[in-house]
C-alpha positions as CSV (number, residue, x, y, z in Angstrom):
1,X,99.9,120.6,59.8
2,X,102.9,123.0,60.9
3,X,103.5,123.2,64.9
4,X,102.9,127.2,64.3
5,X,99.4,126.7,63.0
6,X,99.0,125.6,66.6
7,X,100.3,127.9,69.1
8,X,97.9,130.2,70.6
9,X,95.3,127.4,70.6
10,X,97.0,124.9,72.6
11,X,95.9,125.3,76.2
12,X,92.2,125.3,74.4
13,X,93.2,121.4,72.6
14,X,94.7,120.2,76.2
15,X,91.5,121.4,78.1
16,X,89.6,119.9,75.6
17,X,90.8,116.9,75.7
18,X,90.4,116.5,79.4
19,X,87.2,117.8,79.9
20,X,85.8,114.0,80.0
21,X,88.3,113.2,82.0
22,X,91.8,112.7,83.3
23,X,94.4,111.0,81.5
24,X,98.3,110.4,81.0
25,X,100.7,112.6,78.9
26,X,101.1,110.1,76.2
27,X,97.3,109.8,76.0
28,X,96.5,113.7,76.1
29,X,98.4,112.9,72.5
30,X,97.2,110.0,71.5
31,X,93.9,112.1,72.3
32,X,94.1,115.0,70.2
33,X,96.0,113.1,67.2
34,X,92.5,111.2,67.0
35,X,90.2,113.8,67.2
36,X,92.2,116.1,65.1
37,X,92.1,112.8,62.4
38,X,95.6,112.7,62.9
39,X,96.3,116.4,61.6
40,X,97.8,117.5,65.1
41,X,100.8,115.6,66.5
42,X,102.0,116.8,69.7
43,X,105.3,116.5,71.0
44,X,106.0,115.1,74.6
45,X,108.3,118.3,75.1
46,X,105.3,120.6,73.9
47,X,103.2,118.9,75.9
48,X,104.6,118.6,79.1
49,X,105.7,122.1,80.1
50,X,102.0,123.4,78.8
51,X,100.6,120.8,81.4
52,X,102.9,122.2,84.1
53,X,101.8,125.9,83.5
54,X,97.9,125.0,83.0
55,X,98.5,123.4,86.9
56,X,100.1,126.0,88.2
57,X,97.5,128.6,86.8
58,X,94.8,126.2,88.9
59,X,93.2,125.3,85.5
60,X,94.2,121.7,86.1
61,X,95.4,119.2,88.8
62,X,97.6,116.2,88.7
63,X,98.0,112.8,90.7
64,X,100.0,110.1,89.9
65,X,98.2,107.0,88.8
66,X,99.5,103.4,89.1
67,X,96.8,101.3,88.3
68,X,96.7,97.7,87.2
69,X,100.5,97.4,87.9
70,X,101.7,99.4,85.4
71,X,104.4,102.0,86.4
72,X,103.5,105.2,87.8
73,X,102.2,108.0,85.3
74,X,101.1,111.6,86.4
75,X,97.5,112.3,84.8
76,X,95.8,115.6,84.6
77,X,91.7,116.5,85.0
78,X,90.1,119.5,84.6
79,X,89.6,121.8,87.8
80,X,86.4,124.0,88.2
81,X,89.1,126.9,86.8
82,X,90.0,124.7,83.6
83,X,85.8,124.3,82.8
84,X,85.5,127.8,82.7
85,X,88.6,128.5,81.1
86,X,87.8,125.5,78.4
87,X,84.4,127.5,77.9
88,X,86.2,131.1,76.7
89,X,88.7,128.8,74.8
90,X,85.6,127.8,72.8
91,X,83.7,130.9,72.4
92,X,87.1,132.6,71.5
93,X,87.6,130.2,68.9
94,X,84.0,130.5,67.2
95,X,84.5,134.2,67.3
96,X,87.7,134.2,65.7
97,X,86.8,131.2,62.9
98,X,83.6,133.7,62.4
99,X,86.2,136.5,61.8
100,X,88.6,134.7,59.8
101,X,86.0,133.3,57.7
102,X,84.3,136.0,56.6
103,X,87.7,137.8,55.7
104,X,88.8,134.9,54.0
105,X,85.2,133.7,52.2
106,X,83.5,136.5,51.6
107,X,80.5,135.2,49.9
108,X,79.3,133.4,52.0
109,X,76.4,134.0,54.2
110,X,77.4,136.5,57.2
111,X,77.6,134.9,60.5
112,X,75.2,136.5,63.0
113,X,77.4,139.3,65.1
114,X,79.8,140.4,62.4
115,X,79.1,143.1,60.2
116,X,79.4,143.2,56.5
């Protein structure tokens, strides 16, 4: 999938992929390659300044975790911010999939909310 077909949408993926809880850069990757059935593959340098920025807007918070004597990695969780946040990422995306699709398959059966 091209890297463009993401932008816009990547704050949504990262809070998404957090909301069970926190975890590592390289496993906020390894997170979204899975549940995008490896279609998304997010780059470390994509990743990392996103995370930074999400923080700093209060939508998440970071601690660095050394557990079980591996070295030290910086993981991310959701604040109360990033839940709410996470929630308009959603309903902005089924409004806009709801838009796009009935633009781009008009025959099918209108989606409650959009007119015809």
């Amino acid at each position: 999938m091209r890297a463009d077909a993401v932008r816009g949408h990547l704050d949504g993926l990262l809070l998404a992929v957090l909301e069970p809880g926190p975890l590592h850069g390289y496993a906020i990757i390894a997170a979204v390659q899975r549940r995008s059935g490896g279609a998304l593959e997010l780059r470390t340098g994509t990743i990392y300044p996103a995370l930074q920025r999400l923080e700093r807007l209060g939508l998440l918070r970071s601690s660095w975790d050394s557990s079980a004597g591996e070295r030290r990695r910086r993981s991310y969780e959701l604040t109360d911010a990033g839940r709410r946040s996470l929630a308009d990422e959603r309903s902005s995306w089924q409004e806009f999939t709801r838009a796009i699709g009935s633009v781009l398959n008009p025959d099918a059966p209108a989606s409650p909310g959009l007119a015809t």
